[in-house]
C-alpha positions in Angstrom: 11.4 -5.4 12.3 10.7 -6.3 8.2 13.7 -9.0 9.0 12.0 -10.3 12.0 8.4 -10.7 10.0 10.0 -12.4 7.1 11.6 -14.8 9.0 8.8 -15.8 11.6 6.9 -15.9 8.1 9.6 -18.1 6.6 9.8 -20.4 9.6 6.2 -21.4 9.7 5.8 -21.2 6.3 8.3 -24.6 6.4 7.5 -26.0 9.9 3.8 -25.6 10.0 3.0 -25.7 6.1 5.6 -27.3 4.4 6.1 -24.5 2.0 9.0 -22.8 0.8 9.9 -19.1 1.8 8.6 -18.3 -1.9 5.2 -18.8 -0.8 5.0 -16.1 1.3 4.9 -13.6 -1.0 8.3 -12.2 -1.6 9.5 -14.7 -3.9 12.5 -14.2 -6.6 11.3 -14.1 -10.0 10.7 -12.2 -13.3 7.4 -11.0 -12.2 8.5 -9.2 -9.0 9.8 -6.4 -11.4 6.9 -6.1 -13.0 5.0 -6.2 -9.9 6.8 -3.2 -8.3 6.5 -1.3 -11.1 3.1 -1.4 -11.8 2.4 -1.3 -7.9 4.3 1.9 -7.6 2.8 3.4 -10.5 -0.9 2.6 -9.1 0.1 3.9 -5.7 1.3 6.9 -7.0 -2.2 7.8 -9.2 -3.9 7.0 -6.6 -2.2 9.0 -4.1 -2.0 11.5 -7.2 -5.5 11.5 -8.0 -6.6 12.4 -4.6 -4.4 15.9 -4.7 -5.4 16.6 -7.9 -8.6 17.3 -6.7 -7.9 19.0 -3.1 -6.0 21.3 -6.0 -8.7 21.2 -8.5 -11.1 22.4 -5.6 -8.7 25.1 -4.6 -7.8 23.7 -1.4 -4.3 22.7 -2.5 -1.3 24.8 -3.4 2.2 24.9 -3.7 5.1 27.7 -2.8 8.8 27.7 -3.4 11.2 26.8 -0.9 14.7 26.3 0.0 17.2 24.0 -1.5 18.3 23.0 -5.1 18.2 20.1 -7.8 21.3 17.9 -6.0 19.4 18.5 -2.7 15.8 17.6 -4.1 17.4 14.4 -5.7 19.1 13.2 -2.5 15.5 13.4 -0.6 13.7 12.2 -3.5 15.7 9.2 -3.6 16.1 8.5 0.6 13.0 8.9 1.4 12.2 6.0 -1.7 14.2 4.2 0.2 13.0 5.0 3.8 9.8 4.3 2.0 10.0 1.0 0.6 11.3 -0.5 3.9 8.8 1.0 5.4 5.9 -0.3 3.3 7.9 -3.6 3.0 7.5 -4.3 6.8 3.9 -3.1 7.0 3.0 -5.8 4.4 4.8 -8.6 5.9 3.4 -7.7 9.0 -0.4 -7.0 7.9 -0.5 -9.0 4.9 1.7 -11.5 5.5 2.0 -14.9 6.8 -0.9 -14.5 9.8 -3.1 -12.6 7.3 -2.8 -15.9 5.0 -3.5 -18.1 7.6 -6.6 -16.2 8.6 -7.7 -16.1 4.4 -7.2 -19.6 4.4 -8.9 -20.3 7.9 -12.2 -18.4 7.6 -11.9 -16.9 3.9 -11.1 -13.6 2.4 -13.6 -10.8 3.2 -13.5 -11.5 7.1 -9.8 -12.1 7.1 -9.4 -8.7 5.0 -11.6 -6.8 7.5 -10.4 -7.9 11.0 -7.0 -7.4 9.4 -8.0 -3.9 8.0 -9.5 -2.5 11.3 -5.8 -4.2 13.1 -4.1 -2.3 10.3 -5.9 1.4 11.5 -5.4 0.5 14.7 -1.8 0.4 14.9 -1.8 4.0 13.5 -4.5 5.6 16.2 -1.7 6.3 17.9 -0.1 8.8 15.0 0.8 12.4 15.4 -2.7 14.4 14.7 -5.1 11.4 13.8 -8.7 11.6 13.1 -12.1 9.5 12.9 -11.9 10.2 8.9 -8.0 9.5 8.9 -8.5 6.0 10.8 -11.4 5.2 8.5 -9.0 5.9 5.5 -6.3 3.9 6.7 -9.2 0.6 7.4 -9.9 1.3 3.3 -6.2 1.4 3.1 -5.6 -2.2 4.1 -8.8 -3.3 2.5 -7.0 -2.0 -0.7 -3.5 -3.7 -0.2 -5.0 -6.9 1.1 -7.1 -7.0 -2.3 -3.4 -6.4 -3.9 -2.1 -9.1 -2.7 -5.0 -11.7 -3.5 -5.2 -10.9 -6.6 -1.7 -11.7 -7.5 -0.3 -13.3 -4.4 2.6 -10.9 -4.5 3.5 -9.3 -1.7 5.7 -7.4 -4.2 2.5 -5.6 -5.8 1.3 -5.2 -2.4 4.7 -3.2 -0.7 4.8 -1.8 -4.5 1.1 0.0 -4.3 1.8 0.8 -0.4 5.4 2.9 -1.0 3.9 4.8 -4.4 1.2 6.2 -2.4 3.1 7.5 0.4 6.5 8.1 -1.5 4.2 10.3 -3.7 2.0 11.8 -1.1 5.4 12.9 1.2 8.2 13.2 -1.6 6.7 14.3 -4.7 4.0 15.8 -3.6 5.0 17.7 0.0 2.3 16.6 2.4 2.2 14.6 5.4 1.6 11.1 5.5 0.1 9.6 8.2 1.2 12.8 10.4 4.7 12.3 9.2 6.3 15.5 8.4 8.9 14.7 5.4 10.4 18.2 4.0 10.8 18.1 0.6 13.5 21.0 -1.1 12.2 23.2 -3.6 8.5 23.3 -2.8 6.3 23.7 0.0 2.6 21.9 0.3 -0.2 24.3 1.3 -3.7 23.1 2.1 -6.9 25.3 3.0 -9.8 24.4 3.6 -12.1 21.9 5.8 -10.0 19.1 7.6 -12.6 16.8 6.4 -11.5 16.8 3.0 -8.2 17.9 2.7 -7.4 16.0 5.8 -5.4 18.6 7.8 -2.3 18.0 9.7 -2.5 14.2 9.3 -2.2 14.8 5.7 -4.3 13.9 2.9 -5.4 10.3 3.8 -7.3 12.1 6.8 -9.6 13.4 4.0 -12.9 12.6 2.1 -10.9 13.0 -1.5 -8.4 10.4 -0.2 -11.5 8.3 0.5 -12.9 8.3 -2.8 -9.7 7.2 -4.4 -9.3 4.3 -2.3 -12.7 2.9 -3.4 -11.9 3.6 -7.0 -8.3 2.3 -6.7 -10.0 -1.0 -4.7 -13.0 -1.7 -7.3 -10.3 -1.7 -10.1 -8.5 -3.9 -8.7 -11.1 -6.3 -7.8 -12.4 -6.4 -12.0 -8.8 -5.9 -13.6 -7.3 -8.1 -15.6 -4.0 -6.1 -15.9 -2.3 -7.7 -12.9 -2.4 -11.3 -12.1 -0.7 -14.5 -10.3 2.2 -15.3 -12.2 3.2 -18.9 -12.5 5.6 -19.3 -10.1 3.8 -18.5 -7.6 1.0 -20.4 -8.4 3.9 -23.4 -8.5 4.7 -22.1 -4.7 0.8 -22.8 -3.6 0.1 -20.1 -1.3 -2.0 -20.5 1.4 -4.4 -18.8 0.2 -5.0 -20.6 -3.0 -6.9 -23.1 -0.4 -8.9 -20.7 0.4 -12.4 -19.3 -0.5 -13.0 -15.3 -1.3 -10.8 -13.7 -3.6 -9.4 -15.8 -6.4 -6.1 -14.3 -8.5 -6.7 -12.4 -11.6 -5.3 -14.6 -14.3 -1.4 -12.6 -16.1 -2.5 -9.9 -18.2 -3.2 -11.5 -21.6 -4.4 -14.9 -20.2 -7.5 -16.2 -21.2 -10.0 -16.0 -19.1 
């Protein structure tokens, strides 16, 4: 599926826009390291940030469980890479070459919402969803499609996605999205009202997952930390025609 989204991307990227595969997001360069690093990091407080206070409030715990270091490594490190594919397909799919033409079409903040509300959708159908869980998920996309404007990287995008549910399932033990990943070692507890901690669909079905989202999506909107590097600008994504969102200049840049 991400192989079948890249290269319907690809394709019309060339036959349609006259642009090269680059321009999609995914392009080779310097920057993509940096991209997924900071990405992953910013996932992961995010996602972090949201525990910390189910746990703070006493609504979060953890027990010991079964396994030992070799074992917690292995899952640590497949499920990074379950993860990232994961995450990888989502983008191209929700934030990829359709999302762009829509940005570019009738701007930013209607393309980011109808694509948002398409991106809950296609989880209403998960194992023990909610109203508050499908409300999180629309903030969700509205935060990964401000990722990607703001640097054109679908890099930073897929990086942000996998750290917060490679933290959320991995590190931390809890469901994502109603997916049950086991993690050796330690077990997630969460008590409490389903409204904040969000129950059996995990913590993005809660109120504490909300208010990170926001935060995480207002930072990104005024940081200067992350930015469109200059190859892509040299790729001219669709987008850049566009009207909404501009990129945040490279971290450093002048304003």
């Amino acid at each position: 599926m991400l192989a079948g989204a890249l290269v319907a991307g690809w394709v019309l990227l060339a036959a349609v826009d006259r642009r090269r595969p680059g321009a999609l997001g995914f392009a080779l360069e310097p920057a993509a390291a940096r991209d997924g690093a900071v990405g992953v990091a910013l996932g992961g407080v995010l996602q972090g940030a949201a525990v910390l206070l189910l746990a703070v409030a006493g609504t979060a715990r953890w027990v010991a469980d079964e396994g030992g270091m070799p074992e917690y490594v292995a899952a640590l490190a497949g499920s990074f890479a379950f993860f990232a594919v994961a995450a990888a397909f989502e983008e191209a799919l929700f934030r990829g070459y359709a999302f762009q033409a829509l940005v570019q079409g009738i701007g930013a903040w209607p393309a980011i919402l109808a694509s948002s509300a398409l991106f809950a959708w296609a989880h209403a159908g998960n194992a023990n969803v909610t109203p508050i869980g499908l409300a999180n998920i629309f903030l969700a996309g509205v935060l990964l499609a401000v990722a990607y404007l703001r640097t054109r990287s679908l890099w930073f995008a897929t990086a942000v996605h996998l750290g917060w549910n490679w933290t959320m399932s991995a590190l931390l033990d809890f469901p994502v999205s109603g997916f049950v990943y086991d993690t050796p070692l330690y077990s997630a507890r969460e008590t409490g009202a389903d409204w904040w901690t969000g129950g059996a669909f995990g913590p993005e079905a809660g109120l504490a997952a909300t208010l990170t989202l926001a935060a995480g999506t207002a930072w990104l909107l005024r940081t200067r930390a992350v930015g469109e590097s200059a190859t892509m600008r040299g790729l001219r994504p669709l987008v850049d025609e566009a009207r909404g969102i501009d990129p945040a200049p490279p971290a450093g840049a002048p304003a």
